[in-house]
Structures are given as structure tokens and as C-alpha cells.
C-alpha positions as CSV (number, residue, x, y, z in Angstrom):
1,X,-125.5,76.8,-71.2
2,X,-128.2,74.7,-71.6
3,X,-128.9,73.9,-75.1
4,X,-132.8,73.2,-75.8
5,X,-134.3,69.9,-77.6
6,X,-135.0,70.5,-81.5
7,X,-138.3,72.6,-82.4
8,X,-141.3,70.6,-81.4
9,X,-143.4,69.3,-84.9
10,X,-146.7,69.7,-84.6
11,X,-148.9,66.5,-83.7
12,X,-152.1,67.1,-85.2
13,X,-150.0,67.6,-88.3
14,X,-147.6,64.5,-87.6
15,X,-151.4,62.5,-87.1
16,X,-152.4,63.6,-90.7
17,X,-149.5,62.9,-92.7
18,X,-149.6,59.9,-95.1
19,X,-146.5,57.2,-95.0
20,X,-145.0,59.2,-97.4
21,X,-145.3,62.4,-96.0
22,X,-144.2,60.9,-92.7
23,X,-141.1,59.6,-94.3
24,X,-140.7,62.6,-96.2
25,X,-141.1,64.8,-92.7
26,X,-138.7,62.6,-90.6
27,X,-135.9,63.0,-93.5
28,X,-136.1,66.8,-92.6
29,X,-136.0,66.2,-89.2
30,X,-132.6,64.7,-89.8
31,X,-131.3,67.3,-91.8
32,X,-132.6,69.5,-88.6
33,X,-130.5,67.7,-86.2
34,X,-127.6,66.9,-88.9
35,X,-127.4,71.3,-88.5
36,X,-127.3,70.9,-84.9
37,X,-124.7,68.3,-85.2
38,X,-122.6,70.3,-87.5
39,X,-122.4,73.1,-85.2
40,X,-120.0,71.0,-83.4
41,X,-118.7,68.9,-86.5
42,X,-119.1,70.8,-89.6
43,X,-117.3,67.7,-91.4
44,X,-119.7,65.7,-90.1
45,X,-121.5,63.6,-93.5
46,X,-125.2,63.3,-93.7
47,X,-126.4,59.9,-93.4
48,X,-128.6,58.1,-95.7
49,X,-132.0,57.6,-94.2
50,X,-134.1,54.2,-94.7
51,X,-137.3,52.6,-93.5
52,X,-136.6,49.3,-93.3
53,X,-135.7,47.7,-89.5
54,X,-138.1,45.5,-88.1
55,X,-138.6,44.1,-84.7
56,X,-138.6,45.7,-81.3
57,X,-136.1,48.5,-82.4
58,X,-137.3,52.1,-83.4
59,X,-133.9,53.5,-85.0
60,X,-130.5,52.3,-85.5
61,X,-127.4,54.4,-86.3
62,X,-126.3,52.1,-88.9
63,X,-122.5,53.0,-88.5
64,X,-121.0,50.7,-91.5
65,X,-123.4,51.5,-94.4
66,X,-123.1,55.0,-93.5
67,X,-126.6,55.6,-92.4
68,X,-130.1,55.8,-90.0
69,X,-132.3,52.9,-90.3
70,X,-135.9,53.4,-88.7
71,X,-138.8,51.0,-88.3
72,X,-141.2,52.1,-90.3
73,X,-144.4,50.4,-87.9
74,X,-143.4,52.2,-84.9
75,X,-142.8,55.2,-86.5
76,X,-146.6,55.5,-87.5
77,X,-147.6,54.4,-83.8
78,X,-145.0,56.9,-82.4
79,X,-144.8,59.9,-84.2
80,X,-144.2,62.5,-81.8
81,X,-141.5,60.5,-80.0
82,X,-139.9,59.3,-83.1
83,X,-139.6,62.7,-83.7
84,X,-138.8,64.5,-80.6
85,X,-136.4,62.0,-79.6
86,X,-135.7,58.9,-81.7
87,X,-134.1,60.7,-83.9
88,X,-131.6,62.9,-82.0
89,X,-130.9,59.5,-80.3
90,X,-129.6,58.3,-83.9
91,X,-128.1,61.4,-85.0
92,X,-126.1,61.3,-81.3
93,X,-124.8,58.0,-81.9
94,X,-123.9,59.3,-86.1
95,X,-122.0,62.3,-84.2
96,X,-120.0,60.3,-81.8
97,X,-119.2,57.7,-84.3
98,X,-117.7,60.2,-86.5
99,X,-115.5,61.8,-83.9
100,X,-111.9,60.8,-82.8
101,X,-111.8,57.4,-82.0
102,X,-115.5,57.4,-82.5
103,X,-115.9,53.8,-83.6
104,X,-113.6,52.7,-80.1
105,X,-116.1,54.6,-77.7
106,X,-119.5,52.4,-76.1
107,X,-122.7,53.3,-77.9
108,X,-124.7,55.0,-74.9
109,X,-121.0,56.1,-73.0
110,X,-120.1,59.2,-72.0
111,X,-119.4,61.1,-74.8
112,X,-123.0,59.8,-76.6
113,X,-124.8,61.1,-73.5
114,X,-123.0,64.2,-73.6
115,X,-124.6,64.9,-77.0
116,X,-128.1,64.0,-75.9
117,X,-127.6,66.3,-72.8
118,X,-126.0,69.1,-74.1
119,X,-126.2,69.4,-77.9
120,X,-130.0,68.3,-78.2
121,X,-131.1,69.1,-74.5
122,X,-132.7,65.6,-73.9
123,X,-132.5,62.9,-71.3
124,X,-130.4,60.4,-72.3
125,X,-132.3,57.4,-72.4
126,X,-131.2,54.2,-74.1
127,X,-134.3,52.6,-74.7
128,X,-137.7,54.0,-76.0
129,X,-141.1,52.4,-74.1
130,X,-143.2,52.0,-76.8
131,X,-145.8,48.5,-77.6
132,X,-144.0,46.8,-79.5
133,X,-146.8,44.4,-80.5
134,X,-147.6,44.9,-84.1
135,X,-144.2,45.4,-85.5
136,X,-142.4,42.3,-84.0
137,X,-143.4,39.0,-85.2
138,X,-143.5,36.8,-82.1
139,X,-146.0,33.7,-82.8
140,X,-144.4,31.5,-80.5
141,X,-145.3,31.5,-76.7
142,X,-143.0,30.5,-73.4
143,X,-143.9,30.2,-70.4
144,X,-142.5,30.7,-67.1
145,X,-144.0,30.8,-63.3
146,X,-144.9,34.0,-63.6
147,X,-146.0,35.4,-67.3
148,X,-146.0,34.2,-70.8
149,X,-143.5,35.3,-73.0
150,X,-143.4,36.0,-77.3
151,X,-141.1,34.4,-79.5
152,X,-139.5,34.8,-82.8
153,X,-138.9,31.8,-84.9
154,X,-135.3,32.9,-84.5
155,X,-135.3,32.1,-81.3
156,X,-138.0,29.5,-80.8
157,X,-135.5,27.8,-83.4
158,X,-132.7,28.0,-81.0
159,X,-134.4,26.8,-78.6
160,X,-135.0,23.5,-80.7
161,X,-131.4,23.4,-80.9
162,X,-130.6,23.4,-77.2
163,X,-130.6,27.0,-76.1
164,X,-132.3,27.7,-72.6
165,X,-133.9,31.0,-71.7
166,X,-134.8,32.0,-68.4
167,X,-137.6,35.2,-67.3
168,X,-135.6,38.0,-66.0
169,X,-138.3,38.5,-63.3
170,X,-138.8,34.6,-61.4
171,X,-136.1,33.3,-63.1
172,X,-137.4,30.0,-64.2
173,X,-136.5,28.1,-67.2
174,X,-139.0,28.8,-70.1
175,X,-141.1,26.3,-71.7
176,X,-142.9,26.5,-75.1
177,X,-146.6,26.5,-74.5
178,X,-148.4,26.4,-77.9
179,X,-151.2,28.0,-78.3
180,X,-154.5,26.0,-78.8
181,X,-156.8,26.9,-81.7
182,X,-160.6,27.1,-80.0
């Protein structure tokens, strides 16, 4: 039996919605997929929902403060996604972690893609594609042979302390290029 993906939200209506009613919309969407969940689990807690992860991550399953974080600035960019599958990503990850040996199992194993598959009827993908531009904070800039690369001051910082980083792609060492003012 092949289980279909939550009820689509409309996106003309997801477009309109203030922060507030966004946050306000995306809490109910967790309560829809917490039902779905429960058909399996019916123990299963409801997790505390917050706004408040930055950086290039759209949702975390925040395991040990018993809760869903979300970034708030690609939530507003990606409403549609967030919704149709950000958050049953989240909630998979809350379902597994709360099963037998659930805090033992990998995050995106076997049993995690099982949920996505056959409890919310979505490919289970482990990473989202969206621009992460304007929520991570990346003012310093590496280069390699091929393209320039964004850095954090977390990392630019470690950097200054001896780490090396090479590009994935030519695999060259990168090497902080600041940008001139004009």
C-alpha cells in the first residue's frame, strides 16, 4: 500500500500569510504529520516547535530538547517545500528517534527512509536545494582554481588558527581572497 504525501497547502495562501501566520500555519502542519505519525506510534509525544536555526539548515529534529527547530529565513523563501516536505523530513527523524533503540539508529538509515517512503509517501532525500544566500552569514571569501567560496567567521577563524580546507570539486587548497571595497 502506498501511503500518499500529507494534503498539499495551498500556495497562493502560503504566499499571503504574514510571519505569524506562517509560523502559526507550519505548527498545524506538524500536528498534521504528528497524526500521521501516531498512526504508527500513538505514544509518540508532540514536539515543541521553534523558529530559531540559522545557517544553511531548513529544519532540525532537535532530539535532546524534545523538539523541531526551523529556520525561519528559508521558511519565508520556501514555503511550499518547507511545507510539503521539510517538515515530514523532521517529524521522520522525531518518529524514528522515539522508537526502539531510536537514538542508536543513523539519522537518514533505513528505518528513517522507511518513514519518508511509506508513512509520508515522499522521496527520501537528505538534503533540501534551496539558495541559501540570505540566511547564512558568509562575509568572508576563499578561493580555489576553480570558484570562490563563502565563509563564516567560524570558520574563517579556524582557518587563522591553522585549519586547511580544500574545494570538493578541483581540490586545491583554499585561500582567503578579501574582497576590495570599489
Amino acid at each position: 500500500m502506498k501511503t500518499l504525501p500529507l494534503p498539499s497547502w495551498p500556495a497562493a495562501e502560503l504566499a499571503a500569510m504574514s510571519e505569524t501566520e506562517l509560523h502559526r500555519a507550519v505548527r498545524v502542519r506538524v500536528e498534521q504529520a504528528l497524526q500521521r505519525c501516531r498512526e504508527v506510534c500513538p505514544s509518540l509525544p508532540a514536539p515543541t516547535v521553534c523558529f530559531n536555526l540559522r545557517g544553511a539548515s531548513a529544519g532540525q529534529a532537535h532530539l535532546g530538547r524534545g523538539g523541531l527547530r526551523f529556520n525561519p529565513v528559508l521558511l519565508s523563501e520556501n514555503r511550499t517545500a518547507f511545507f510539503e516536505e521539510i517538515i515530514p523530513h523532521e517529524m521522520a527523524h522525531w518518529l524514528v528517534f522515539h522508537l526502539h533503540n531510536g537514538a542508536r539508529l543513523k539519522p537518514h538509515g533505513r528505518e528513517w527512509q522507511t518513514v519518508m517512503r511509506d508513512l509520508f509517501g515522499l522521496a527520501p532525500n537528505v538534503t533540501h536545494q534551496f539558495d541559501i544566500q540570505k540566511a547564512q552569514s558568509a562575509p568572508y571569501r576563499y578561493q580555489c582554481d576553480c570558484q570562490f567560496h563563502r565563509f563564516t567567521a567560524r570558520r574563517h577563524t579556524l582557518v587563522a588558527n591553522g585549519r586547511r580546507y580544500r574545494c570538493r570539486y578541483c581540490a586545491k587548497t583554499l585561500v582567503y581572497r578579501p574582497e576590495v571595497a570599489s
